[in-house]
C-alpha positions in Angstrom: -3.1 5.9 -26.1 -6.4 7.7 -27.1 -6.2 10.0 -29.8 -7.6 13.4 -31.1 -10.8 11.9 -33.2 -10.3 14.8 -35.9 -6.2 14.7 -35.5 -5.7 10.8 -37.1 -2.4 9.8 -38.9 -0.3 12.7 -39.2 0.3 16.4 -37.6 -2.3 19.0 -39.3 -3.7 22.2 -39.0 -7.1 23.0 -38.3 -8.6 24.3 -42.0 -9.3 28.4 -41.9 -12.6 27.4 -42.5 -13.2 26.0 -39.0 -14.9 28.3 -36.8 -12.5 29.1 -33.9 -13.9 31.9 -31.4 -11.0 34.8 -31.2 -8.7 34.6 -28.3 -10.3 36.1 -25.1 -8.5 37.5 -23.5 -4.9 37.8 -24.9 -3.0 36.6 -21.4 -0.6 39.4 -21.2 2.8 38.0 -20.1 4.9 39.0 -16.8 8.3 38.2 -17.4 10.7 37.4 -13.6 12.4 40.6 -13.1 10.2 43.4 -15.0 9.3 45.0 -11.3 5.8 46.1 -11.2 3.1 45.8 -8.1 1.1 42.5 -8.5 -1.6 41.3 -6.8 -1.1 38.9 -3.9 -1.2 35.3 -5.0 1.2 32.5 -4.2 3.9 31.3 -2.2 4.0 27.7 -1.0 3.3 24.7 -3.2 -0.5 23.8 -3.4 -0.9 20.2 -5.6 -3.8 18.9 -7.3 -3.8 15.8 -4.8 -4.2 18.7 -2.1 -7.6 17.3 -2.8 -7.0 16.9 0.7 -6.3 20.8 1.0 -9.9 21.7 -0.5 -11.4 19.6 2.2 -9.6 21.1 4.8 -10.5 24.6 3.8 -13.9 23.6 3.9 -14.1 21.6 6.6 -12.2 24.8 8.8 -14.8 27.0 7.8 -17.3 25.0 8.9 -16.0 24.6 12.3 -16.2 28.7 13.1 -19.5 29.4 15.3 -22.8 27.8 14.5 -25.6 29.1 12.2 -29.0 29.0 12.5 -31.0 25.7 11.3 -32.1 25.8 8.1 -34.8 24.1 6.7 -33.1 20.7 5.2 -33.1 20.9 1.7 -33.1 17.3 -0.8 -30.1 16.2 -1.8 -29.3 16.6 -5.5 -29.1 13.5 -7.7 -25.6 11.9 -8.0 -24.0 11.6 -11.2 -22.4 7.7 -12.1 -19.4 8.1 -13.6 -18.1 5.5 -15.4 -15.1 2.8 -13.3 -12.8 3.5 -16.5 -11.6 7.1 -17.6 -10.8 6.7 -20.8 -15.1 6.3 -21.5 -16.1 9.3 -18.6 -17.6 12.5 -21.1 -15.0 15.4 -21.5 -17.6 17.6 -19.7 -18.1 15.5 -16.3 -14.2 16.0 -16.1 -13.8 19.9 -17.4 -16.4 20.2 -14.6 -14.4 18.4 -11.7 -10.9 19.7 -12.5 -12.3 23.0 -12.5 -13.9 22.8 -9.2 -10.2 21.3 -7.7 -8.5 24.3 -9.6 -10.9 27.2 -8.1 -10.8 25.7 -4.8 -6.8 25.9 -5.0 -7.4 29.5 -6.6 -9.2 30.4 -3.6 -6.8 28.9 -0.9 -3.4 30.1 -3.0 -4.6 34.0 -3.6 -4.5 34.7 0.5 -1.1 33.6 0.6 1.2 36.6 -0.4 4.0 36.4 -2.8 7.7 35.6 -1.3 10.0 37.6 -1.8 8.1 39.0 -4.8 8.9 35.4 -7.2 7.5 35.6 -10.3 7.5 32.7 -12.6 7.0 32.5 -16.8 3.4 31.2 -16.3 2.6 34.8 -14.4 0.1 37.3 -15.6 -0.3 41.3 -15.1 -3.8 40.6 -13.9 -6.3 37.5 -13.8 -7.7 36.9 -17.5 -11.6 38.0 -18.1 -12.0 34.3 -18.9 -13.4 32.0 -16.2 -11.8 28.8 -15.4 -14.1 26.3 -16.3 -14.8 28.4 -19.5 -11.1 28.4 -20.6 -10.6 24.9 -19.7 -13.5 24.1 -22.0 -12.3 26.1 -24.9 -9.0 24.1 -25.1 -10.6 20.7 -24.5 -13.2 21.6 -27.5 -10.7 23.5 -30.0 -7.9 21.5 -29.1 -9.2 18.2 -29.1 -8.2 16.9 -25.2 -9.1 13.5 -24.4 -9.6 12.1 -20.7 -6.2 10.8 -20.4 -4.7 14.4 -21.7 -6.7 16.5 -19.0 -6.1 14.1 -16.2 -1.9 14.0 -17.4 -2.9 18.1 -16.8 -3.7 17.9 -13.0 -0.3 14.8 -12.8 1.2 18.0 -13.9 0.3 20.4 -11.3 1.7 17.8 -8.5 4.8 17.0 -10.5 6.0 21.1 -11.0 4.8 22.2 -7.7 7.0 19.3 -6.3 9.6 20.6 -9.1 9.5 24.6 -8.8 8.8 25.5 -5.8 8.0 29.0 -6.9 5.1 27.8 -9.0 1.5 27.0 -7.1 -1.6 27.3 -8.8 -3.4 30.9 -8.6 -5.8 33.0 -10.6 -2.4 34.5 -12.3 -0.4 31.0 -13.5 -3.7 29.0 -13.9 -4.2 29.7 -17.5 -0.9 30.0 -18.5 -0.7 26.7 -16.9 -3.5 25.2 -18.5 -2.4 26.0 -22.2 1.3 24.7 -21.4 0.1 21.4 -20.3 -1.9 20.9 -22.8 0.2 20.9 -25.2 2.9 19.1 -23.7 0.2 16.7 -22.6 -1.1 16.5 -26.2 2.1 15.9 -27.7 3.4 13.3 -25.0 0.2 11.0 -25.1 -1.0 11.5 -28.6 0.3 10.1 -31.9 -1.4 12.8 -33.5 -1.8 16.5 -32.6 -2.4 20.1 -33.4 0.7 22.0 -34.1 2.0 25.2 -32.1 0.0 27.5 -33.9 -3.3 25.9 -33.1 -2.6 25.7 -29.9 -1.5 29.5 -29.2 -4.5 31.0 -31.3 -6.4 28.8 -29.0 -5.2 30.0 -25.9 -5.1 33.0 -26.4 -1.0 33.7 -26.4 1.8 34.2 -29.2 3.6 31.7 -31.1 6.7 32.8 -29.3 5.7 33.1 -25.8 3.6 29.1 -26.0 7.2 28.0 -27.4 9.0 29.9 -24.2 6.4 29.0 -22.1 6.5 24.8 -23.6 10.6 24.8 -23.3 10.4 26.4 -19.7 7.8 23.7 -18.5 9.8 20.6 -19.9 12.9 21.9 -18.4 10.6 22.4 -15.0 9.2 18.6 -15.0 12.5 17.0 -16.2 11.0 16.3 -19.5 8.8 13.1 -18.1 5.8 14.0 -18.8 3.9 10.6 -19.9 2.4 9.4 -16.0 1.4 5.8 -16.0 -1.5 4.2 -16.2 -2.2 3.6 -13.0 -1.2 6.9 -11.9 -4.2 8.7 -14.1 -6.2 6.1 -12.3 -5.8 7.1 -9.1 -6.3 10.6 -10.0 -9.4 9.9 -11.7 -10.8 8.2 -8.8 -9.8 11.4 -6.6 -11.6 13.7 -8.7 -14.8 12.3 -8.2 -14.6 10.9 -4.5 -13.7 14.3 -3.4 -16.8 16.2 -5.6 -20.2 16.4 -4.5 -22.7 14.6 -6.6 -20.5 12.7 -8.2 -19.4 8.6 -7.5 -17.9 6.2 -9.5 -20.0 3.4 -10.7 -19.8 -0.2 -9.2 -18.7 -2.9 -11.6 -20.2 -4.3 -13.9 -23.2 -2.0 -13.1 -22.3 0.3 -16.1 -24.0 -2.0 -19.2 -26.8 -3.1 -16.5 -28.0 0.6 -15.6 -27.5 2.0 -19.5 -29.6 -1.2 -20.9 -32.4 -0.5 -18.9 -32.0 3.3 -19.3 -32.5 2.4 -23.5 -35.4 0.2 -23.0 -37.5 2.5 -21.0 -37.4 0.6 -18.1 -37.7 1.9 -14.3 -37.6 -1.2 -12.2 -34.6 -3.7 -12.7 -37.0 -6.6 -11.2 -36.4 -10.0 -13.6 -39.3 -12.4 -12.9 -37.8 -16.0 -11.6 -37.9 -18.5 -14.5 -41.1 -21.2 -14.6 -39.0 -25.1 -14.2 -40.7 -27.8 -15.3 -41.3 -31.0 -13.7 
């Protein structure tokens, strides 16, 4: 599997040295049974493959009267992605998981607790820190390759499916995100950060990642390496279902990036001269 580029050969700790941006915010933890109002967020499952449930949010809100014309605007450039994961940039994907997580946010927060269930992953109140922002935190401090943050959304499908009292919302998704991280890291990776990293990262305590780790394996049944061909599939949902983004055709990959290095605008080959 693909491993942490700074994490080779053996379990280490990032020096003190390093430059690691303090925890923000410190995601206060809302144990099941403490009482207390919270805000409404979920109650029925919402998975990450409910990429079809984002388009039929949108797709509903479309349909409810008729607006004016607008003046047509151009369409933005699309963004190739590569036809293999394991080469796509950490960024593209941060960027499209993201998207797929707010749009679940969105959908899940309108739905009002049952029965007041609260799960470990729940928080007081939604964290200061955006989505995408925290999701690029860990993948840059925590080393996460594209097979880790895809095993991530495999996760959402597989608990929600699991624990029916868990669904993605602006109070489990960060909780969420630092849980799966690990487990991801340390199911897919020979090499990886240890505990401590990953807490001070995240923004929670040594003791509460370890509660929060043991309560999420127990969840998932302990399988949490998805195969190949699962990731692949996931992958190839991400980007169909995001604007301005499509997955290259094959063998167009090396073609588009040789031109792109030799300056060249027009892919025209003139025909070869044959002698007589």
């Amino acid at each position: 599997m693909h491993e942490p580029a700074k994490a080779r050969g053996k379990r280490r700790e990032r020096s003190s040295s390093l430059e690691v941006p303090p925890p923000e915010p410190t995601l206060v933890p809302q144990m099941p049974g403490k009482g207390g109002q919270l805000p409404s967020a979920v109650s029925q499952s919402a998975t990450a493959s409910s990429i079809t449930l984002a388009k039929s949010v949108s797709s509903s809100s479309s349909d409810q009267g008729s607006s004016p014309k607008k003046t047509r605007q151009a369409k933005p450039a699309t963004k190739s992605m590569p036809v293999k994961y394991e080469t796509c940039d950490v960024k593209d994907l941060v960027l499209l998981i993201s998207n797929m997580l707010m749009e679940l946010i969105r959908f899940n927060d309108d739905i009002p607790l049952k029965d007041g269930r609260l799960t470990r992953f729940h928080s007081r109140a939604p964290p200061g820190i955006s989505v995408i922002d925290y999701l690029q935190r860990l993948t840059t401090h925590a080393t996460l390759s594209p097979p880790i943050l895809l095993s991530m959304v495999y996760y959402i499908d597989r608990l929600c499916a699991l624990y029916p009292a868990f669904t993605i919302s602006s109070l489990t998704v960060h909780r969420f995100l630092i849980t799966s991280a690990t487990v991801a890291s340390k199911g897919l990776s020979d090499s990886f950060w240890t505990n401590n990293t990953y807490a001070r990262v995240g923004g929670v305590s040594l003791k509460e990642l370890a509660l929060l780790e043991l309560e999420f394996l127990w969840r998932v049944e302990w399988r949490i390496v998805p195969k190949p061909e699962v990731l692949v599939d996931y992958y190839r949902s991400l980007v169909e279902r995001s604007e301005g983004f499509e997955i290259a055709e094959p063998g167009m990959e090396n073609h588009e990036a040789l031109y792109e290095a030799l300056g060249k605008e027009d892919h025209e080959v003139s025909p070869v001269n044959k002698e007589d």
